[in-house]
Each structure stands twice: as structure tokens, then as C-alpha cells.
Backbone bond lengths (Angstrom), bond angles and torsions (degrees), N, CA, C in turn:
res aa  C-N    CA-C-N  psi(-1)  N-CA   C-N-CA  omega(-1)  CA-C   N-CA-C  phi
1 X - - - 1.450 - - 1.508 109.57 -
2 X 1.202 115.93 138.25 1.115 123.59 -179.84 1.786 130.42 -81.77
3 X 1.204 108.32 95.70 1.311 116.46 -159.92 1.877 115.80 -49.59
4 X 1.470 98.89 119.58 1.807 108.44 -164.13 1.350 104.78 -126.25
5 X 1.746 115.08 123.79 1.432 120.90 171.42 1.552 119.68 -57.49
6 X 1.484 116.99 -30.10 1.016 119.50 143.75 1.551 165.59 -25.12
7 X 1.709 103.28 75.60 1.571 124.38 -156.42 1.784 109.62 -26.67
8 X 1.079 148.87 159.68 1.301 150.19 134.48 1.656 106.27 -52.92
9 X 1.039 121.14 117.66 1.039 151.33 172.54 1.843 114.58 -58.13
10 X 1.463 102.86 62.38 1.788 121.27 -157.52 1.653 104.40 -53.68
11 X 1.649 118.17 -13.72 1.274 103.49 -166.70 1.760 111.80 -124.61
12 X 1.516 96.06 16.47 1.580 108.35 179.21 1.383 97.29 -80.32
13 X 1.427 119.15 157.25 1.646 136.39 -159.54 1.919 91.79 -97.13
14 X 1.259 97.55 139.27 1.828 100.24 175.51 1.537 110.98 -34.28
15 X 1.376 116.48 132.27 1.468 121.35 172.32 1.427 110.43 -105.06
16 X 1.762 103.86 99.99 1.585 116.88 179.66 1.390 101.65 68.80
17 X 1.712 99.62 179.35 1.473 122.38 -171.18 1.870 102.53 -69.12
18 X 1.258 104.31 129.18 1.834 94.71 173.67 1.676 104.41 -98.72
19 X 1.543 117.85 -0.49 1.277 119.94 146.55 1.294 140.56 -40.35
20 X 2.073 102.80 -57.96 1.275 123.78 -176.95 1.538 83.61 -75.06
21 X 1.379 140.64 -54.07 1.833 127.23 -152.80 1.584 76.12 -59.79
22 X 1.063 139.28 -104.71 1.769 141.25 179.43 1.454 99.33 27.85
23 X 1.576 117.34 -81.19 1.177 133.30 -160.80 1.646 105.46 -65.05
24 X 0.899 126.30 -25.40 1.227 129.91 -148.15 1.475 100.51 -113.76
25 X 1.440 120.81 -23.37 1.736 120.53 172.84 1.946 101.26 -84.37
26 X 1.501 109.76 -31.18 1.339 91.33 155.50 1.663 142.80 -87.65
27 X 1.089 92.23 -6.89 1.725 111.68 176.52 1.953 110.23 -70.33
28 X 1.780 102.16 -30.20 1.244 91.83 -166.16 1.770 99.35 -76.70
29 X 1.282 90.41 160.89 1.576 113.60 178.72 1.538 126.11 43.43
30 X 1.289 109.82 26.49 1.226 132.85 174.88 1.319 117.88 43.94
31 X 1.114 128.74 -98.00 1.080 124.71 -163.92 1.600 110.93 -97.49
32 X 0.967 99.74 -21.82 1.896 99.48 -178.27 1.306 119.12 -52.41
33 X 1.408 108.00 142.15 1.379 108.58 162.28 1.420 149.05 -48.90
34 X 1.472 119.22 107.57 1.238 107.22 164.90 1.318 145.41 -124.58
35 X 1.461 116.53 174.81 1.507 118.75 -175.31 1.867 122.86 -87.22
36 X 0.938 121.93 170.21 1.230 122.02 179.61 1.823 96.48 -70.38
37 X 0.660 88.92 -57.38 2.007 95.15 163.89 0.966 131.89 -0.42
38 X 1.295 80.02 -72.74 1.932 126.30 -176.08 1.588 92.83 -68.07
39 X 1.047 130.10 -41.02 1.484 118.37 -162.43 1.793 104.04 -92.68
40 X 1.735 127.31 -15.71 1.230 112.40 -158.65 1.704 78.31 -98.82
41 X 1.375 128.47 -12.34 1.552 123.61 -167.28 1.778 96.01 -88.67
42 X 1.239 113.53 -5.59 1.482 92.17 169.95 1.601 120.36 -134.15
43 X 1.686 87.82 36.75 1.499 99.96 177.70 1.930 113.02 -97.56
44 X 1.373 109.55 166.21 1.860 82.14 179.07 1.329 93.15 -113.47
45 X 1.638 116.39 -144.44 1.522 124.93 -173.90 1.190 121.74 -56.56
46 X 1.613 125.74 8.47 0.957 125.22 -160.68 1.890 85.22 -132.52
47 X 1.003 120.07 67.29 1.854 121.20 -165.76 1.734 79.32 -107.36
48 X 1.144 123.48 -86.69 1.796 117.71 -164.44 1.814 109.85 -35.86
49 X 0.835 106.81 -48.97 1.827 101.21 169.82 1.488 126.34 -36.42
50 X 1.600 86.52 -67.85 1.161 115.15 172.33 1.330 150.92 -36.12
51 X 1.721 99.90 -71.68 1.503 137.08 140.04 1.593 99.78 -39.16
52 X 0.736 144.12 -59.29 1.838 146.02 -148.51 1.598 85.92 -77.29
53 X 1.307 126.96 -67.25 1.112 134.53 -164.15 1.478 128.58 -69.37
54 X 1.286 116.14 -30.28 1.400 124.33 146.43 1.258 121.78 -60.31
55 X 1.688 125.27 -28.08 1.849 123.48 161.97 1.405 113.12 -61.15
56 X 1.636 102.87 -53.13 1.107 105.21 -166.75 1.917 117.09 -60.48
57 X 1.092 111.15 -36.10 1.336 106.74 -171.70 1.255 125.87 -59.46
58 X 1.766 131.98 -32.61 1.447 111.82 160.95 1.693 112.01 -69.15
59 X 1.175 101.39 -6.03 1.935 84.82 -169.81 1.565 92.28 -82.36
60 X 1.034 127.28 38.02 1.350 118.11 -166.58 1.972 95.12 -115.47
61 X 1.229 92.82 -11.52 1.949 102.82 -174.50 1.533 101.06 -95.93
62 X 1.273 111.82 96.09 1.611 128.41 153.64 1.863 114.80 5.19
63 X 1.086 109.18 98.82 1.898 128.53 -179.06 1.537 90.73 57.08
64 X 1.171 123.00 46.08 1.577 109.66 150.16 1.488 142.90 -27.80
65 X 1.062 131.32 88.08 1.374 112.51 -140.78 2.041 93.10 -80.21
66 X 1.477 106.42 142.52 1.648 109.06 -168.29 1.256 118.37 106.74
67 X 1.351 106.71 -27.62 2.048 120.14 -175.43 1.792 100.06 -50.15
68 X 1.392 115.79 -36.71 1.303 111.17 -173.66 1.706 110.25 -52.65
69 X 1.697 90.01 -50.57 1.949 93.87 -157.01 1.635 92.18 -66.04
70 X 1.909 99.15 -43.13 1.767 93.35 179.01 1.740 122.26 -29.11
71 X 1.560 112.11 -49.30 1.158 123.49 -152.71 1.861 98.18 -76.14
72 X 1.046 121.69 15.02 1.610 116.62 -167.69 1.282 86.94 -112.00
73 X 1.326 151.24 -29.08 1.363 133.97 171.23 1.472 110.58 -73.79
74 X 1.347 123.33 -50.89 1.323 127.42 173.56 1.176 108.68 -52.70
75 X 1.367 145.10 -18.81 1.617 144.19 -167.26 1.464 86.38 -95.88
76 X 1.502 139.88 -45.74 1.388 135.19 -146.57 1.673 87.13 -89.60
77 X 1.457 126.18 -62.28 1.145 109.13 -179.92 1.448 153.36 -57.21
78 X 1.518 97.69 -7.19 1.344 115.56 166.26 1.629 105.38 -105.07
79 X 1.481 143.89 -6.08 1.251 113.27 140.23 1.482 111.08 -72.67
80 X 1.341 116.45 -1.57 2.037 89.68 171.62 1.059 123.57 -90.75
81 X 2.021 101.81 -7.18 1.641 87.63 175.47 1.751 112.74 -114.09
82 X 1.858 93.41 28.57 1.553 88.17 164.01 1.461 103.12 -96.86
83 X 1.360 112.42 -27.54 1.533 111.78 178.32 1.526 122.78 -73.27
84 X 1.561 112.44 -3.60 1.582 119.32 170.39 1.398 112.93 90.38
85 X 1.021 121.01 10.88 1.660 139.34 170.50 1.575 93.13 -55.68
86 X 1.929 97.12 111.09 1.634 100.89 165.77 1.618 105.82 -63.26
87 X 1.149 129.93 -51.05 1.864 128.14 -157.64 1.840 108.81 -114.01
88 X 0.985 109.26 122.59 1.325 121.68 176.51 1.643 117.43 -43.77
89 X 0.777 120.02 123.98 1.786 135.99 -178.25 1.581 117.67 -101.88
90 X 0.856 126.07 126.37 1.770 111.39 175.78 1.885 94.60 -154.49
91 X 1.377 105.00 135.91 1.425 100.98 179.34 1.846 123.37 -82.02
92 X 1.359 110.56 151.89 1.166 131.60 -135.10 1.779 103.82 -55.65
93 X 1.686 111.06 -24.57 1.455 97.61 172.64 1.584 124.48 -63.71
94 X 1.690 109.25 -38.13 1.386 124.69 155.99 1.528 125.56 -29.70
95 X 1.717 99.75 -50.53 1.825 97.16 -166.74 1.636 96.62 -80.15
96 X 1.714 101.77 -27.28 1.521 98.43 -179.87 1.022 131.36 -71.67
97 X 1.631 133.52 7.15 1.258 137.98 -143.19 1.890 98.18 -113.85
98 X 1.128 103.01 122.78 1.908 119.99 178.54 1.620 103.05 -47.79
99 X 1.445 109.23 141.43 1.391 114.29 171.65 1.283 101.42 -127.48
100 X 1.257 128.13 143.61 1.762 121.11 -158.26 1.672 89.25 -109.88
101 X 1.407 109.38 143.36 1.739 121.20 -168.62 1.525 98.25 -51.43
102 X 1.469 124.44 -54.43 1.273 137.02 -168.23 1.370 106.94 -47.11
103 X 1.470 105.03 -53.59 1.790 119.16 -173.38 1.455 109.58 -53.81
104 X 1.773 101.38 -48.16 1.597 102.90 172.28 1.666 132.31 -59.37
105 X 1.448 103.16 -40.25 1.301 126.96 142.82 1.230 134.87 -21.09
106 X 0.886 134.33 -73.68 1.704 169.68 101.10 1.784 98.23 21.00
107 X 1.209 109.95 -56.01 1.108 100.97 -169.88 1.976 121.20 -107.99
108 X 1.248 110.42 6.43 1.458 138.00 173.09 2.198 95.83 -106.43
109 X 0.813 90.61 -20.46 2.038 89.59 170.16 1.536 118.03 -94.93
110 X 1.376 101.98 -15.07 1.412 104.84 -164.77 1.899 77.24 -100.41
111 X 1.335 103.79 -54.92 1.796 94.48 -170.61 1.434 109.86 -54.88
112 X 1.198 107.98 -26.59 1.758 98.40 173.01 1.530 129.35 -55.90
113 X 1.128 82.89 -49.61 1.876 122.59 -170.50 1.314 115.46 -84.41
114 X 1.374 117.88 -38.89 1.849 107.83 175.45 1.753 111.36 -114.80
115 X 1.453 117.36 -12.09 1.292 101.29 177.78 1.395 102.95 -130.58
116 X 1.290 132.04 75.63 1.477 137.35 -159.94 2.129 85.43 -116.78
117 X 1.192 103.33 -25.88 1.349 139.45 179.60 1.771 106.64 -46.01
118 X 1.040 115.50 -54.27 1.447 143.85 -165.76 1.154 106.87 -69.64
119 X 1.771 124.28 -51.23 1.172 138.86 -174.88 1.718 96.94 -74.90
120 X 1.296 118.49 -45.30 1.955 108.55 -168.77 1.972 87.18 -62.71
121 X 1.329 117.95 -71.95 1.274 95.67 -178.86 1.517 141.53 -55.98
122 X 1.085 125.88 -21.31 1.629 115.83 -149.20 1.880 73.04 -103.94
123 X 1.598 93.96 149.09 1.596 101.51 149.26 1.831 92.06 -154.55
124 X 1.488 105.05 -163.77 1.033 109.34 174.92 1.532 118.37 -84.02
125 X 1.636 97.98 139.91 1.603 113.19 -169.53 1.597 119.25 177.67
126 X 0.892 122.42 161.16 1.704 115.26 -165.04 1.209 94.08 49.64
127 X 1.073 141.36 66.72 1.686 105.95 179.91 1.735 115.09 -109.12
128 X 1.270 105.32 27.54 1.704 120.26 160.31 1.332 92.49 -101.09
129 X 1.320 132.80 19.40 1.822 111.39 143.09 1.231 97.07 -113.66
130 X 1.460 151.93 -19.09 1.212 133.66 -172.40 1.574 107.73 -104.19
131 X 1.369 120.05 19.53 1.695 115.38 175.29 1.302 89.92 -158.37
132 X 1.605 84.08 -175.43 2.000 96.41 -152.34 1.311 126.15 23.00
133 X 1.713 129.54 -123.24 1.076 111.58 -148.25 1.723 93.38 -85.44
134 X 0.967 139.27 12.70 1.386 152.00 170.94 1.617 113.95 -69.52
135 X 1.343 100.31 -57.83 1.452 112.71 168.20 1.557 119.77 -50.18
136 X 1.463 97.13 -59.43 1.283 110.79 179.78 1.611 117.10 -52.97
137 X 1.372 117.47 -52.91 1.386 135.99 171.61 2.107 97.52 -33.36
138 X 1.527 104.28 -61.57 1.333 115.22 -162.48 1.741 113.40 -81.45
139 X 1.056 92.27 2.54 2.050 118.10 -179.47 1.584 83.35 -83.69
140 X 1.394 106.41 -69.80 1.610 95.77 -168.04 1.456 137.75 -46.44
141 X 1.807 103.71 -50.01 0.768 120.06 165.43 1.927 119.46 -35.92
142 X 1.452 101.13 -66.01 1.256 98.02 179.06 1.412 129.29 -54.88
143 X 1.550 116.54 -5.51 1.477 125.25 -173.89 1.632 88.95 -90.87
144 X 1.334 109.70 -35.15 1.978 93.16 -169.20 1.664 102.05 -84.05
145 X 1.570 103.36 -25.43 1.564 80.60 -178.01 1.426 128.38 -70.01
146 X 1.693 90.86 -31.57 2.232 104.77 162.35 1.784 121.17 -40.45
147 X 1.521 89.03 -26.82 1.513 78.21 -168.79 1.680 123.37 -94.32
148 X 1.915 92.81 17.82 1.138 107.91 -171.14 1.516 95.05 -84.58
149 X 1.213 116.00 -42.77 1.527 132.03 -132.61 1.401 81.28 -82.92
150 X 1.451 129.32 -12.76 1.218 113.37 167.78 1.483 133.85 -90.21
151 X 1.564 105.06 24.81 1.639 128.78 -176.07 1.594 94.68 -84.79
152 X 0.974 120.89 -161.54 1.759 127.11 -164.92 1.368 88.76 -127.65
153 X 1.531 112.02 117.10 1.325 129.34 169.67 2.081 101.63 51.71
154 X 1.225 90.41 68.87 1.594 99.08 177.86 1.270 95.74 -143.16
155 X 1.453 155.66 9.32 1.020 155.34 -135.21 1.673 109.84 -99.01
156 X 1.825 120.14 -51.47 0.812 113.92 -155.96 1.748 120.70 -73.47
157 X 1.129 104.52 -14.44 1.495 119.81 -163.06 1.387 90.52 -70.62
158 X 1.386 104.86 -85.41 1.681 120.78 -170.76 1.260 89.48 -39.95
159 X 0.972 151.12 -109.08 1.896 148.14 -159.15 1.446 99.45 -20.22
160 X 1.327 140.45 -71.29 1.157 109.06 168.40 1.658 145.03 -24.02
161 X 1.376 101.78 -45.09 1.405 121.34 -160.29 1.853 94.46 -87.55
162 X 1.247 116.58 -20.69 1.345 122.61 -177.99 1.475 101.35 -89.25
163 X 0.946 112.36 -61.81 2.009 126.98 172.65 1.835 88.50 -33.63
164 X 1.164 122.64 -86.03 1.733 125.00 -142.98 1.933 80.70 -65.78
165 X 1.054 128.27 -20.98 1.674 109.13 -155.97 1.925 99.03 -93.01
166 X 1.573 96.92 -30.34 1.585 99.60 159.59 1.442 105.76 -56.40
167 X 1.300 120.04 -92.24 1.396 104.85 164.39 1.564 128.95 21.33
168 X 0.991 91.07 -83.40 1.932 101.37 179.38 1.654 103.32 -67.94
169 X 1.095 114.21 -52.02 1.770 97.66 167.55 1.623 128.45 -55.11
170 X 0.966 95.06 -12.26 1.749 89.38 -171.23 1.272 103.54 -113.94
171 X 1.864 131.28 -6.13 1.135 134.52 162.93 1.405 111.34 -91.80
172 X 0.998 109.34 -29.52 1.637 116.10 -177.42 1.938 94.63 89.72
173 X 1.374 116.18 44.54 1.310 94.61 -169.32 1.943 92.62 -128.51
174 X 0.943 115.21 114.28 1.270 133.77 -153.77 1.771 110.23 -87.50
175 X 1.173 101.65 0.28 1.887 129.36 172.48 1.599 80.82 -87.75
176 X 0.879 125.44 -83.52 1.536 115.14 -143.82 1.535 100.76 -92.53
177 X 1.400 120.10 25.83 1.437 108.72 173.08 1.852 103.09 -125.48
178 X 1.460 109.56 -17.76 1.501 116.32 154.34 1.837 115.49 -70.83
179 X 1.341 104.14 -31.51 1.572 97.84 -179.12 1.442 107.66 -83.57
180 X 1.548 120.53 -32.27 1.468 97.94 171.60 1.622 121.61 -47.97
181 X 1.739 94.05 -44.33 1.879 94.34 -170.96 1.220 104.61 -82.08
182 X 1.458 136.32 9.41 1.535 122.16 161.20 1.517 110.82 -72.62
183 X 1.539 102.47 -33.93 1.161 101.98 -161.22 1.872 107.14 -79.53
184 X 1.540 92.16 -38.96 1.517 89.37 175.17 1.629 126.58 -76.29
185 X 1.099 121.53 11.73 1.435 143.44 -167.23 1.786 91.83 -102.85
186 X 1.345 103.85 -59.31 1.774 107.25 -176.42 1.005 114.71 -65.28
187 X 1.548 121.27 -24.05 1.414 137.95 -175.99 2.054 102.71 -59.25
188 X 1.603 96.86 -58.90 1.399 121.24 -150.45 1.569 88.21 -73.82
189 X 1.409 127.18 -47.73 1.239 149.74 -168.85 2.150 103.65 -59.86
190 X 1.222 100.31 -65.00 1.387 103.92 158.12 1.480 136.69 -58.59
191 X 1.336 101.75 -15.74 1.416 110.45 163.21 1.560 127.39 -74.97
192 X 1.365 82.19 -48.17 2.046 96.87 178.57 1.723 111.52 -73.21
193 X 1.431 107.28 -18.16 1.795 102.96 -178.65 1.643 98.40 -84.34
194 X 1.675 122.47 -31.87 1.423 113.50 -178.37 1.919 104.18 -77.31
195 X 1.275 127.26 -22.74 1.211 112.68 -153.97 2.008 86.96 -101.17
196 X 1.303 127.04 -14.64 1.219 122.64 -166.77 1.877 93.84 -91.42
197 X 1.850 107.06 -41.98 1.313 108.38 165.94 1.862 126.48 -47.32
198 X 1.279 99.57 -50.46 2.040 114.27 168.49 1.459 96.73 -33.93
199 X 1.932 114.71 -78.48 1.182 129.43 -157.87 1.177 109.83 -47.05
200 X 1.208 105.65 -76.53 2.190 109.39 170.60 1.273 101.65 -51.28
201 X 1.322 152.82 -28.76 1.588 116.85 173.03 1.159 128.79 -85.65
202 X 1.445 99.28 -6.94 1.515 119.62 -177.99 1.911 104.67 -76.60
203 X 1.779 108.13 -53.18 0.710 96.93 170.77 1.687 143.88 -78.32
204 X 1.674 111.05 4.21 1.280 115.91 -159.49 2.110 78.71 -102.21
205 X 1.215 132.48 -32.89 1.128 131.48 -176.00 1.931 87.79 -62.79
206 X 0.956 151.25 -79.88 1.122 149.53 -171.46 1.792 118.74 -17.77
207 X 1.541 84.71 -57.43 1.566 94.32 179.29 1.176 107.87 -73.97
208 X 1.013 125.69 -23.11 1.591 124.09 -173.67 1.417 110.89 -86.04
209 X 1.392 120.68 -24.93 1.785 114.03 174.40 1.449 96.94 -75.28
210 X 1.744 109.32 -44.34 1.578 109.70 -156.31 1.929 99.71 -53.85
211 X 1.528 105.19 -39.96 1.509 94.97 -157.14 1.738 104.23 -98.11
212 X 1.730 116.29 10.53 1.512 91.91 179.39 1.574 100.86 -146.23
213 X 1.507 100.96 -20.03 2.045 94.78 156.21 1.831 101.80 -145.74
214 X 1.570 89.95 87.82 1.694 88.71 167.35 1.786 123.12 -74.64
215 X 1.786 87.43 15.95 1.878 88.33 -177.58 1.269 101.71 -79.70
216 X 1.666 127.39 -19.94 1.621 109.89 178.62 1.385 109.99 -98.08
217 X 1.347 119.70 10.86 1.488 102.20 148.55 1.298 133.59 -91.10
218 X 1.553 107.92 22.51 1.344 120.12 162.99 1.270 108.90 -94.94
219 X 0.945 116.19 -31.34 1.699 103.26 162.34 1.165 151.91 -59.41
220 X 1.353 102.89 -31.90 1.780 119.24 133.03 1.226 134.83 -29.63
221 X 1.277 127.98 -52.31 1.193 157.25 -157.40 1.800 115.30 -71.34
């Protein structure tokens, strides 16, 4: 992509199906190989939506195995669009990295076929949550919820919640780009009450053998 000082234009109405662009970045050149590269150089003003939403969609299949490394582009691109970065950035092992036709495939069949849904509802609306500091707000979000998807078999939720909040960015429709980050907020939120719950029970079980049967911490031992 050709690097442009030129802001994205936060309050222009969706241009065409971002389904058919989907279908159509895997359709080109058939079978040949491509790079992540290859796919952000033939995306248009609408590349962070886009890009996000084409990662996100296999991490959307239950312990995906890869969802982790997947989730490191999706984490970088949503801090660029909390930081207001008009054009998507990703470093050079990223753009260099092979995408197999099938995979692209795979994931332009599924956008055809399961979220054709997204487009009859979402249009533009609210759209001081899906631009400026709205956007930005929901950029972040999507960087903390990515960094879930890199937990062990935590994948499918957050990809959802990233999938519907792309959605609302690339429609400009601020319903489905607040419900992604509700959802990924409850996601992140439910995570930290079970892993803060583990720690304190882990540690209150400790004190409690140490101070009333330290005979099974000989069994440890």
C-alpha cells in the first residue's frame, strides 16, 4: 500500500460490499501464493477493518492451533488505530509471512456464507462511537481483547467480539462496533475475576494446609 498523508475519511458511508473486497482479494490470481503483504497492498481505505477482519475470522474456530501468532497482528493493528494511524503498519516478518490459497479461501467462503448477515444489518449510525475518539477508544479495546486469544483455548470469544466490532468500523455503524467492545470488555473482565479468583484460592488453600494440616505438605515434598 502506498503510504498517504491523507486522513481516512471517518464520516464517508461504506464503499461497496467489504464481503465481495474479501472475496475478491482471494479470488485474485488464483492459486498463487500469497503474502500478508500481498493482501494489505490490495486493500483500499478501508485496510484496518478489513485486515483485522480477515485475521480475525479463523481465530473464531475453537483452540485453533496458530490463533496465538494470528493474534499479534490483530493486537498491533488495533494499537494503530487507537493511536490514529491513517495506514496499517505491520513489521516485515508479518507482511512476509505465506498465506495458503485454501486458508484465503476458507476464509472469503465463510465471509460469504456466515456473515452476509452483518452487511443487511449494520449501516452507518452512532457513528461518534465508530470514528474519532470512538474509534480510537474501540482500536484499543480490540488490541486487549487480541491478547486474550493468545491464552490456550480462549480464542473463540475475543474473535467474535473483534469480528462484530470490525464490523462497525468498516460500516461506520457504531451499534455493532460498541457491542463488539461490550462483548470484548466482559470477555477481558471475566477473565481477570477467574484468574485473580485461581490466585487467591490458590493462595488462601496454602495458608490453610500450612496453618491447620501441614501433614499434606509433606506430600509434596
Amino acid at each position: 500500500m502506498t503510504p498517504s498523508d491523507t486522513p481516512r475519511n471517518l464520516e464517508a458511508a461504506p464503499q461497496g460490499s467489504f464481503i465481495d473486497a474479501i472475496i475478491e482479494i482471494a479470488r485474485v490470481d488464483g492459486d498463487a501464493p500469497k503474502t500478508l503483504g500481498d493482501v494489505v497492498d490490495a486493500l483500499d481505505d478501508r485496510a484496518f477493518g478489513l485486515l483485522i477482519l480477515i485475521l480475525a475470522i479463523p481465530c473464531l474456530v475453537p483452540g485453533l492451533p496458530g490463533a496465538q501468532l494470528i493474534a499479534v497482528p490483530i493486537c498491533l493493528l488495533g494499537l494503530q488505530i487507537a493511536a490514529g494511524r491513517h495506514e496499517p503498519w505491520l513489521p516485515g516478518w508479518a507482511m512476509r509471512a505465506k498465506l495458503k490459497p485454501e486458508w484465503l479461501s476458507a476464509v472469503a467462503d465463510f465471509a460469504g456464507k456466515r456473515l452476509r448477515w452483518t452487511e443487511r444489518l449494520s449501516r452507518p449510525r452512532w457513528r461518534w462511537v465508530a470514528h474519532g475518539a470512538g474509534e480510537r477508544i474501540i482500536g484499543l479495546i480490540i488490541a486487549l481483547a487480541s491478547v486474550t486469544i493468545m491464552l490456550p483455548i480462549t480464542n473463540t470469544i475475543p474473535s467474535l467480539a473483534i469480528t462484530v466490532a470490525a464490523v462497525g468500523l468498516l460500516q461506520r455503524d457504531g451499534i455493532f462496533a460498541g457491542a463488539g467492545a461490550l462483548l470484548a470488555l466482559g470477555w477481558i473482565t471475566a477473565l481477570c475475576v477467574l484468574i485473580f479468583g485461581l490466585i487467591t484460592g490458590a493462595g488462601f488453600a496454602a495458608t490453610f494446609v500450612g496453618e491447620h494440616a501441614p501433614w499434606l505438605g509433606e506430600w509434596f515434598k
